[in-house]
C-alpha positions in Angstrom: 123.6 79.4 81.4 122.7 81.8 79.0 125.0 84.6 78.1 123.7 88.4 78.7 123.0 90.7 76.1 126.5 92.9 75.6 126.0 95.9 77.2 125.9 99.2 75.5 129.6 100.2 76.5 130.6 96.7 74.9 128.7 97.5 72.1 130.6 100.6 71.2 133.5 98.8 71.6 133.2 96.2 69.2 131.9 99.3 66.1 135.4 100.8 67.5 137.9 98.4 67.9 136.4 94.6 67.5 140.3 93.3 69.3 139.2 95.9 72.2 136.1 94.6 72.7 137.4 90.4 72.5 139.7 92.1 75.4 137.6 93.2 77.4 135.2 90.1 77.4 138.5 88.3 78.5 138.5 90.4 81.7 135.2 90.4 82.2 135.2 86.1 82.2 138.5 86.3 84.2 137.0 88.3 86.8 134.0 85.8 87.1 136.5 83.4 87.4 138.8 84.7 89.8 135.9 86.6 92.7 134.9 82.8 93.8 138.5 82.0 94.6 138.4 85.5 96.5 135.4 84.8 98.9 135.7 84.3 102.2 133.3 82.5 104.1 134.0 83.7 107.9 132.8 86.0 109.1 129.4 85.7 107.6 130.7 85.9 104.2 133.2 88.2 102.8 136.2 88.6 100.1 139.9 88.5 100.5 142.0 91.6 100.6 144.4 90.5 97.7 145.4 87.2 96.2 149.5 87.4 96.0 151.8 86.4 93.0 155.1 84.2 94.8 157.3 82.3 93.5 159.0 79.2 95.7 163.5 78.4 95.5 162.7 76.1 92.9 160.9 78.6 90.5 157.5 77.9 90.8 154.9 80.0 91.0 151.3 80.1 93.0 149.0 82.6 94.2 148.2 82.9 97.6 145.0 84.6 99.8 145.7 87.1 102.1 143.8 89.1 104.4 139.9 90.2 103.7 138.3 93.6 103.3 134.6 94.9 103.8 135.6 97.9 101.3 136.3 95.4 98.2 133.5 93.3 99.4 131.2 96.0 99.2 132.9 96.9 95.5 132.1 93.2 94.3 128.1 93.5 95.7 128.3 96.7 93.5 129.8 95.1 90.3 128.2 91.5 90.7 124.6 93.4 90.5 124.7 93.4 86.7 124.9 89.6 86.3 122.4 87.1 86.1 121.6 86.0 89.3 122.8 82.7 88.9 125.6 84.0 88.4 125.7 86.7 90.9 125.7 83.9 93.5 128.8 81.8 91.6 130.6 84.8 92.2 128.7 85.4 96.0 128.9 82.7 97.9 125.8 81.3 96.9 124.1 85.0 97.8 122.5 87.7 95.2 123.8 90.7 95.3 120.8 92.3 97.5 121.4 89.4 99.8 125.3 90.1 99.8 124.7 93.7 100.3 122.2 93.0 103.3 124.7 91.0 105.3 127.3 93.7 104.9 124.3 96.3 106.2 124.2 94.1 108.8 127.9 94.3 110.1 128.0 98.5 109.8 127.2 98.6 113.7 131.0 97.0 114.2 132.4 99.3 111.1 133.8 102.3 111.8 135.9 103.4 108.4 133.9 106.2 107.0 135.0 104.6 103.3 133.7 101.3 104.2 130.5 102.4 105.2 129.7 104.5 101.6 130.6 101.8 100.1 128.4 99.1 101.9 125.6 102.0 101.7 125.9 102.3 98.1 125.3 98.7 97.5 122.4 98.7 99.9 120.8 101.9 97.4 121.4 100.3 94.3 120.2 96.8 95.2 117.5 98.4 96.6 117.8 96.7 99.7 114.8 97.4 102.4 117.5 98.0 104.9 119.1 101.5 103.4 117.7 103.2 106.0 119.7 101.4 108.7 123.1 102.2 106.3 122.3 105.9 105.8 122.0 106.2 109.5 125.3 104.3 110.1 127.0 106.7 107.4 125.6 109.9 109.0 127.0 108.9 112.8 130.6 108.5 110.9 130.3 111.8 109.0 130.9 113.9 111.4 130.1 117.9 110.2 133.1 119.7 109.4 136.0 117.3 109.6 138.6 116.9 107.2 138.3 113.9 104.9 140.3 111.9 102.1 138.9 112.9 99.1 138.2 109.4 97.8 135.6 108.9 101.2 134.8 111.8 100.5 133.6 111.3 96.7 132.2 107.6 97.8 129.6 109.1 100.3 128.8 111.5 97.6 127.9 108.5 95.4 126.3 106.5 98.3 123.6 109.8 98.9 123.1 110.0 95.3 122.4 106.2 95.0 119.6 106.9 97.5 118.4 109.7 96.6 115.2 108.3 94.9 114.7 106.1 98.0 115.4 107.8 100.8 115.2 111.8 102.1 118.8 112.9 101.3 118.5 116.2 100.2 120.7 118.0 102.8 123.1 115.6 103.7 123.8 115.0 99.7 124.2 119.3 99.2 126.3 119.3 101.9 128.5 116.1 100.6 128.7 117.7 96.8 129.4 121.0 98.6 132.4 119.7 100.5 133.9 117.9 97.4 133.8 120.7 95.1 135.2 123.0 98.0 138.1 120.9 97.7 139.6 121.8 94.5 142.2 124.5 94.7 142.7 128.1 92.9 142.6 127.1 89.2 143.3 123.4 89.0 140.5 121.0 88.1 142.1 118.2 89.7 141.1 116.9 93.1 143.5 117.2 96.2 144.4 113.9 98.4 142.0 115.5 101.4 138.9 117.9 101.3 140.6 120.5 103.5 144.0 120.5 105.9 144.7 118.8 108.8 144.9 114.8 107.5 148.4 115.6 105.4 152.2 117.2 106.5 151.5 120.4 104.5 155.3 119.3 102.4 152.8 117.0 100.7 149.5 118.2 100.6 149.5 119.0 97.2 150.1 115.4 95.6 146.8 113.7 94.9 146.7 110.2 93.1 144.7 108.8 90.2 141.8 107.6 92.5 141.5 111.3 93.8 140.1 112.5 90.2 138.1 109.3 89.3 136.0 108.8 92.1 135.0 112.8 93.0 134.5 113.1 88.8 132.2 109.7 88.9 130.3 111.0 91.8 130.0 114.5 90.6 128.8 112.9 87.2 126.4 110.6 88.9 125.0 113.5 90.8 124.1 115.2 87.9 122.5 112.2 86.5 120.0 112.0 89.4 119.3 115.5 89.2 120.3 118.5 86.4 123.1 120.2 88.6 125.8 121.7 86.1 128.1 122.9 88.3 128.7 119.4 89.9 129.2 118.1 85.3 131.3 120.9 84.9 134.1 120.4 87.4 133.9 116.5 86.3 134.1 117.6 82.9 137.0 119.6 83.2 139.0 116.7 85.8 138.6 114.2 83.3 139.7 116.4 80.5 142.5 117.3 82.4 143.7 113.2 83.3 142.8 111.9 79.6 144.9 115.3 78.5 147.9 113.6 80.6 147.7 110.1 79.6 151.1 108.2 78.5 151.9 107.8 74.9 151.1 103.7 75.7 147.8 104.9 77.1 148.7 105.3 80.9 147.0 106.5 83.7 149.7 107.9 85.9 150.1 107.9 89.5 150.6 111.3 91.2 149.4 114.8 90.4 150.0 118.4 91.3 146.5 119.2 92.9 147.8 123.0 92.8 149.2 123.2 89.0 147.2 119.9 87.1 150.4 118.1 86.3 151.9 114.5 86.8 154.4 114.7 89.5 155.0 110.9 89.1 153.6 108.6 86.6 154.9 105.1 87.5 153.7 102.7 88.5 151.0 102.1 86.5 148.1 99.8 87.9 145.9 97.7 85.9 143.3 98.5 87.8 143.1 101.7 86.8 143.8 100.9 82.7 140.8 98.7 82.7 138.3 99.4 85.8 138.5 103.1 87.3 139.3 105.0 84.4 136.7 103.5 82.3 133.5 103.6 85.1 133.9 106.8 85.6 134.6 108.2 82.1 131.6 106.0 81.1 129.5 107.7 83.8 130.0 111.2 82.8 129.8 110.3 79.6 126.5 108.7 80.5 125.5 111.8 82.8 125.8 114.2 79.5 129.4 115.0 80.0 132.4 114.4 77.1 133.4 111.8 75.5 136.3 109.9 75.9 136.3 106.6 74.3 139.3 107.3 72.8 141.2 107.6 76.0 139.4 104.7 77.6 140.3 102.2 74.5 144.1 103.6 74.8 143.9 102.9 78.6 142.5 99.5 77.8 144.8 98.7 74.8 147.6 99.1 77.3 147.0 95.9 79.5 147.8 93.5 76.3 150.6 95.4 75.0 152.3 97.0 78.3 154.8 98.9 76.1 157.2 99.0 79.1 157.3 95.0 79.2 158.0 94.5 75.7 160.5 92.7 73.7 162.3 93.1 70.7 159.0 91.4 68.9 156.9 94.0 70.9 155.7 91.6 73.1 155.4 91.8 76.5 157.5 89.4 78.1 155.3 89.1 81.1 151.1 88.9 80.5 149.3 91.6 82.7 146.4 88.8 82.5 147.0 85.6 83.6 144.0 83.0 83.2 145.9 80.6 84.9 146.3 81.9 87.8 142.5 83.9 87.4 143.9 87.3 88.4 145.7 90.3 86.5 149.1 91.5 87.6 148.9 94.6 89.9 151.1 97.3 88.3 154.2 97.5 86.3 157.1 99.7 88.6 161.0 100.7 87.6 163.4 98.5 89.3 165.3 101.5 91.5 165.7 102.8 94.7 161.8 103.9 94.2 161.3 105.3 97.8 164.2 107.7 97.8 163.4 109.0 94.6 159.5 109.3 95.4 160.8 111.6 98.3 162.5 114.0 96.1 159.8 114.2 93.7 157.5 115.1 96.1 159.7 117.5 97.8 160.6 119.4 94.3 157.3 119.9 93.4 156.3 121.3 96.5 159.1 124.2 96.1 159.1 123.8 92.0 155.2 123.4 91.0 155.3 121.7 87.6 158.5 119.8 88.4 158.2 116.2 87.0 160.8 113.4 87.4 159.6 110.5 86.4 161.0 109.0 83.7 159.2 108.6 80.2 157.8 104.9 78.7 161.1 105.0 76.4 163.9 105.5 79.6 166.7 103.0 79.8 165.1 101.7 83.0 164.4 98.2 84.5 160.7 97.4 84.5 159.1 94.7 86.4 155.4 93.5 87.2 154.7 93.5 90.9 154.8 89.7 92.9 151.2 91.0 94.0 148.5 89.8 92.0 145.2 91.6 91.5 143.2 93.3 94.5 139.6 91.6 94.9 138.5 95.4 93.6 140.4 95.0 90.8 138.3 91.7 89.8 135.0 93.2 91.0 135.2 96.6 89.4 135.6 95.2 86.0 132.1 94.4 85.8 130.2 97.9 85.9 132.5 99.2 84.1 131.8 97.2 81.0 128.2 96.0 81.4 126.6 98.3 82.9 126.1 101.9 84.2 128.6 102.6 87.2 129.8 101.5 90.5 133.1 101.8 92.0 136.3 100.2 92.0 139.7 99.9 94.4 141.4 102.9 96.2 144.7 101.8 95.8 146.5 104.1 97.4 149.7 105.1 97.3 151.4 106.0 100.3 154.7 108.5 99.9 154.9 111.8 102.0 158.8 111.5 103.3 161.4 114.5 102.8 164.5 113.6 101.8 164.7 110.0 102.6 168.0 110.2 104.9 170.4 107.0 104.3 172.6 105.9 107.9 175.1 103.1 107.3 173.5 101.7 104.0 170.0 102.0 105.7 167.0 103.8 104.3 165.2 106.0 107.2 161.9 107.4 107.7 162.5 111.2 108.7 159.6 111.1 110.8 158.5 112.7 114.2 156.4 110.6 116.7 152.9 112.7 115.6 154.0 112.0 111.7 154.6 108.6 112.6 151.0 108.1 114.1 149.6 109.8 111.7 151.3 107.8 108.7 149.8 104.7 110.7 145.9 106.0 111.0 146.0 106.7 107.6 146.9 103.3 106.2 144.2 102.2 108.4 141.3 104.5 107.3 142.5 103.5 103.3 143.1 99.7 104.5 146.9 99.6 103.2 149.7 97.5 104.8 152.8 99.3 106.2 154.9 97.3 108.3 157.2 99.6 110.8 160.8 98.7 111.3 162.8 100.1 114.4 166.6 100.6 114.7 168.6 101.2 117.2 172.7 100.8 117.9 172.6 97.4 118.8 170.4 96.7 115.8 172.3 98.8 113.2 175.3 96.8 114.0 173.4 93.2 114.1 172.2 94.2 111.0 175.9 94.0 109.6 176.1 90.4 110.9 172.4 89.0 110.2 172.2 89.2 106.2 167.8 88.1 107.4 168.1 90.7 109.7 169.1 93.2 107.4 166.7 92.5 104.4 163.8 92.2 107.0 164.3 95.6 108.4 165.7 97.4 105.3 162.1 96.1 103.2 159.9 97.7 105.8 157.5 100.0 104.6 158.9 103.0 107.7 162.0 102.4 109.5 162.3 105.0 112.2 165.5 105.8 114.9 164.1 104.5 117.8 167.3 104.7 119.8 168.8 108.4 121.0 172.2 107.0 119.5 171.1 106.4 116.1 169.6 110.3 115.7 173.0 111.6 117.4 175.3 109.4 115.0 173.3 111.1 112.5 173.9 114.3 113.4 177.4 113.7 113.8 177.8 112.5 110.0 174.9 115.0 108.6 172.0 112.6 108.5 168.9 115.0 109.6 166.6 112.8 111.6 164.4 115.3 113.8 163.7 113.1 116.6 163.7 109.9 118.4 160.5 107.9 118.0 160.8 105.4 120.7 159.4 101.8 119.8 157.1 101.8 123.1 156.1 105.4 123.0 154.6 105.3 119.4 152.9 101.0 120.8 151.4 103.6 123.2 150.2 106.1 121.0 148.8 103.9 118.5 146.9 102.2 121.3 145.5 105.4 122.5 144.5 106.0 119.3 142.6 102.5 118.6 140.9 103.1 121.4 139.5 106.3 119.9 138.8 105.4 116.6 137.5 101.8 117.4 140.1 100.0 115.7 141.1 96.3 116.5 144.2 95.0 117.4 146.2 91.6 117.9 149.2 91.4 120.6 151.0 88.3 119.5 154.6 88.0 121.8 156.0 87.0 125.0 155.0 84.5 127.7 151.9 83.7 128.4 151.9 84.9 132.2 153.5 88.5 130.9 150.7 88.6 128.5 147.9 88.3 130.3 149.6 90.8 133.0 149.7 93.2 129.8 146.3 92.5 129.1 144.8 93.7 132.0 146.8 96.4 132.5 146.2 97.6 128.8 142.3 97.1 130.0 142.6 99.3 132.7 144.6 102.1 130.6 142.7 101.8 127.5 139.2 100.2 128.7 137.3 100.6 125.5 140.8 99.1 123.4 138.9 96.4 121.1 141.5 93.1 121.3 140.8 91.3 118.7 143.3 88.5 120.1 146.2 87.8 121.5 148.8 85.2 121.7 152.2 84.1 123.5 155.4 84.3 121.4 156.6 81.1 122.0 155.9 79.2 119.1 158.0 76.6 116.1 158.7 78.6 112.7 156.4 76.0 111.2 153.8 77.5 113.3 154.3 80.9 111.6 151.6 79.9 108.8 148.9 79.5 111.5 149.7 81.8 113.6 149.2 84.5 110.7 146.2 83.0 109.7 144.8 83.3 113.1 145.3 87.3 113.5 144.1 87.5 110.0 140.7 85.7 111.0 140.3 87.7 114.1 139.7 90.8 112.1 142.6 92.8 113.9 143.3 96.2 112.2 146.8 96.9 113.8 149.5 93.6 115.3 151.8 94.1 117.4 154.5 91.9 117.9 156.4 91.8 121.5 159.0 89.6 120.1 162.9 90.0 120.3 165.3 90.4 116.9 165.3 89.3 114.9 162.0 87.0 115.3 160.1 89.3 115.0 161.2 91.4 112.1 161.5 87.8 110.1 158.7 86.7 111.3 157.2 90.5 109.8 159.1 90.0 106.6 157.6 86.5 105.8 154.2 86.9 106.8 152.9 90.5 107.9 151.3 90.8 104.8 149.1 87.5 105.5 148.0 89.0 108.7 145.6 91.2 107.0 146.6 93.8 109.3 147.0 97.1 108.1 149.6 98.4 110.9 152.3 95.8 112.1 154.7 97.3 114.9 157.6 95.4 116.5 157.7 96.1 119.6 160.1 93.9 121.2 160.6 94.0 125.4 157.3 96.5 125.5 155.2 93.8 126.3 157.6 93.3 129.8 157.1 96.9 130.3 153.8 97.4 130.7 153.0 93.9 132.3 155.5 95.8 134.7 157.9 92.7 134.6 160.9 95.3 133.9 161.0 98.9 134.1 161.5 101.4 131.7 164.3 104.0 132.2 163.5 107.6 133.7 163.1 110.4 131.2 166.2 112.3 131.9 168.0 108.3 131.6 166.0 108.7 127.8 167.1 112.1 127.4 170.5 111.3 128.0 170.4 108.3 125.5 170.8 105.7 128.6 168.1 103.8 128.2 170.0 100.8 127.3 172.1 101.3 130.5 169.0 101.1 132.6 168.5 97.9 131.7 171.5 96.3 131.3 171.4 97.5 135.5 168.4 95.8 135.6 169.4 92.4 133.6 173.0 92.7 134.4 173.7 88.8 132.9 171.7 88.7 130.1 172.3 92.5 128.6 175.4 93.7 129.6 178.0 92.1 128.2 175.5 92.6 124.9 175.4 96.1 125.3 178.6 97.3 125.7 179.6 94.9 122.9 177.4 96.5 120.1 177.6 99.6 121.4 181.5 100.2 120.8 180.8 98.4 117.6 177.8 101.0 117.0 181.0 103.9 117.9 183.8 101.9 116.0 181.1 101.9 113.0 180.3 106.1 113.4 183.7 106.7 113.3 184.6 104.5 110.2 181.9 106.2 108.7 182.9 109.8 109.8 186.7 109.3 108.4 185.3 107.7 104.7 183.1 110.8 104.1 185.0 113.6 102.9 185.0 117.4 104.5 182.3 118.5 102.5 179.8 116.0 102.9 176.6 116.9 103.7 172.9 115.2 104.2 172.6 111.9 102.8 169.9 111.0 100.7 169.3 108.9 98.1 169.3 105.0 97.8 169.8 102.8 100.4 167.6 100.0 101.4 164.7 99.4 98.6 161.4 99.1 101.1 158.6 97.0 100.6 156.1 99.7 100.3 154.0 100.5 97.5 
């Protein structure tokens, strides 16, 4: 097999910096190596979500598959396209990239992520594949006129109408994309908000926007202007990626949050290597390419960073931990402090809302712990290296972050979300439509005290990505000792909500609990609330802990968007803990004795039992054997608990906030 011809953006590396350019042939072999260990063939062919870093009791460490994700599938048909196409189909499945690209054109009927469908469109322009027709039709049904959208969709269908522009009639559907992306920026800021106009965001946060928020819109706006002179579209990318490369760390950083209002880093850590090797250098290439500025330097400082990952060094300067590990064929995620991260991402967020400019994060030289993350690199990560070395552009991963808490209230040593039922939905729609895992922890009195006694119990719940009061008790005891939590959000009422909402937006989900019988009774009822609900599956609850493997592997395969477990504590939360990120699912809810409920094998208490916070009594009436003795036990452990609590604190207290439980989110 012959090797290609280095491209020109290798070239200029190895006249600038020859070490540089031996770098980033090392990725470029590495990802070639690691995207045939990332394909999938169900389904008709696709590529795993992420490949995960763990390491076993007796120290050893593998890398394990999890989930799989049209989006990154798409982004490896984009990159693989510049290979030979031997080895396009090494890297493929045995497919070229047209081929690979047609079989994803072939599944947009079933997608219904706006994101996803750029994406695949974009791959069916610039493998010219016959059947871009079919994809820009798809992508015009999901783009509905005049809706709010995430900025990084947003700058993706951009791309997508630009990629087909000299294929396909596009004209008004591409003004009316680069019109809506440019209509996003804000007063005098040349950097990109998280969302093209209000409505998708709690306004408290609506002015952080992350790193992929300026490369994408900047690389579509650039690649506009290459398919056509527009300088209006090159001058705002101009002036975004001046602004980024003006803001890079001292150790050639790309930071993480920005002020979309003021231009300034609100929070620079973590760093991800995706963006040091892959997003940051496409797109600068591509305006660079499109007759825009310049800025090799800051792409070979970005680059530099993953061999010498200052914040992982030794005394020798060495990093003690590789960012790229042939070995294992991947490169380590990001690099992230080791401290109460959520709590302090809540105040950072919050203080530049009221402070613009305010920035709290730490610089490279802090006395701070730094770690690399257990999670290995994202297919994207692997498949976006490519265009971004050896050719003109493509895309790479949107890896979101997902903060937008206030003040990240702590109740008896336990992190909560401060969250009201609509937030709560929203926060859960979102990770779908950016295909990010949070898994949802519930706590109630009995819990919070079971929690003291179950050390599992306690890491399970506390490492969820939201942990929300679902019991009346919990949000009252936190009033009493000057917690703000502004509402109940009932385990069964947000199940409900969420459901509605799948129905809606044509998202699948898997109902793994309970016995079989209840099941199916839920089933068909479910069916005849919600008839257009795509199940993706379902299964009973009742299985061996060294079915837990398979039983993952099964909701994974089934495509499900959102899992909801109908399991009691603490199965389920374990059972969440150990393997809810090898479901692939992008929501997973406990939902415990909701599954009885609706089956209508128990009832649920009255509203003004609810309002009253006697729920639990409601059902100890109605399982007067099994629950009662349970429920008055942990709830005069629950009061003995507030009280302890409310004598320790002294007069003055007020809210608490700060650390607590360090969650599993990103």
């Amino acid at each position: 097999m012959t090797e290609a011809a280095p491209a020109p953006r290798l070239a200029a590396l190895t006249r600038e910096d020859p070490a540089l350019h031996t770098l980033a042939r090392r990725l470029l072999a590495l990802a070639e190596q690691g995207l045939p260990r990332m394909y999938a063939a169900e389904g008709g062919g696709t590529f795993v979500f992420t490949r995960v870093g763990t390491v076993s009791p007796a120290g050893t460490r593998s890398v394990e598959r999890r989930g799989t994700s049209t989006r990154y599938a798409a982004i490896t048909a984009l990159g693989a396209r510049f290979l030979p196409e031997e080895r396009q189909r090494a890297v493929l499945g045995g497919h070229s990239a047209a081929e690979f690209a047609g079989l994803l054109v072939e599944r947009l009927p079933q997608i219904t992520d706006l994101g996803d469908a750029a994406l695949v469109t974009w791959a069916a322009a610039d493998t010219d594949h016959p059947k871009l027709p079919d994809a820009l039709a798809r992508l015009s049904a999901l783009d509905v006129p005049g809706r709010p959208r995430y900025t990084v969709e947003a700058a993706w269908v951009l791309s997508a109408l630009a990629a087909a522009r000299g294929s396909a009639d596009v004209e008004d559907r591409l003004a009316a994309a680069r019109d809506r992306l440019l209509g996003a920026l804000t007063g005098t800021s040349p950097l990109f908000p998280h969302a093209t106009a209000p409505g998708l965001l709690p306004r408290y946060r609506a002015h952080i926007a992350c790193f992929a928020d300026q490369t994408y819109p900047l690389q579509a706006l650039a690649r506009l202007h290459a398919t056509a002179p527009d300088p209006v579209a090159l001058q705002a990318a101009d002036a975004c990626a001046a602004r980024i490369c003006r803001l890079q760390g001292d150790g050639g950083q790309w930071w993480w949050h920005y002020d979309a209002r003021t231009g300034d880093v609100i929070e620079g850590y973590p760093v991800y290597s995706v963006h040091q090797h892959a997003m940051a250098p496409t797109a600068l290439f591509d305006l660079a390419d499109a007759g825009g500025s310049d800025h090799g330097a800051a792409i070979r400082r970005g680059l530099r960073w993953m061999a010498e990952v200052p914040e992982l060094a030794g005394p020798d300067g060495v990093p003690r931990e590789p960012m790229i590990r042939e070995d294992y064929a991947v490169t380590w995620r990001k690099v992230y402090r080791g401290d109460p991260a959520k709590a302090v991402r809540a105040a950072r967020g919050l203080a530049a809302r009221v402070v613009p400019g305010a920035r709290l994060t730490p610089s490279t030289g802090s006395s701070v712990r730094w770690r690399w993350t257990g999670s290995a690199g994202r297919t994207s990560s692997a498949g976006s290296s490519t265009p971004g070395w050896e050719a003109p552009p493509d895309d790479r991963t949107q890896q979101h972050p997902h903060t937008g808490n206030t003040g990240k209230p702590v109740l008896f040593g336990i992190t909560l979300d401060p969250l009201t039922m609509d937030e709560a939905v929203r926060r859960c729609l979102d990770a779908v439509r950016r295909g990010e895992q949070i898994e949802i922890g519930m706590v109630n009195a009995a819990k919070l005290v079971n929690m003291r006694r179950d050390p599992r119990l306690a890491a399970a719940v506390s490492g969820c990505d939201l942990v929300l009061a679902d019991g009346q008790a919990v949000v009252w005891a936190g009033r009493v000792l000057g917690v703000r939590l502004p509402e109940r959000v009932a385990g069964i009422d947000l199940f409900m909500r969420l459901l509605a909402a799948a129905e809606q937006a044509e998202i699948p989900v898997y109902l793994l609990g309970a016995r079989q019988d209840v099941l199916d009774l839920m089933l068909r009822r479910i069916s005849e609330q919600f008839p257009a609900l795509r199940v993706a599956g379902s299964r009973h609850g009742y299985f061996d802990d060294s079915e837990q493997g398979a039983v993952a592997d099964a909701i994974a395969a089934s495509g499900a968007r959102m899992l909801f477990l109908g399991m009691t504590s603490p199965k389920k939360e374990i059972f969440t803990a150990a393997f809810g990120k090898r479901t692939g699912a992008d929501v997973v809810h406990g939902v415990g004795g909701s599954f009885d409920i609706l089956a209508g094998v128990t009832k649920r208490a009255p509203q003004l039992w609810q309002r009253i916070g006697l729920e639990w009594f409601y059902r100890a009436l109605q399982e007067p054997r099994r629950l009662g003795r349970r429920y008055v036990t942990t709830n005069t452990a629950f009061l003995l608990m507030t009280a302890r609590e409310l004598l320790r604190r002294p007069p003055s207290a007020g809210p608490s906030h700060g650390a607590g439980s360090a969650n599993r989110s990103h």
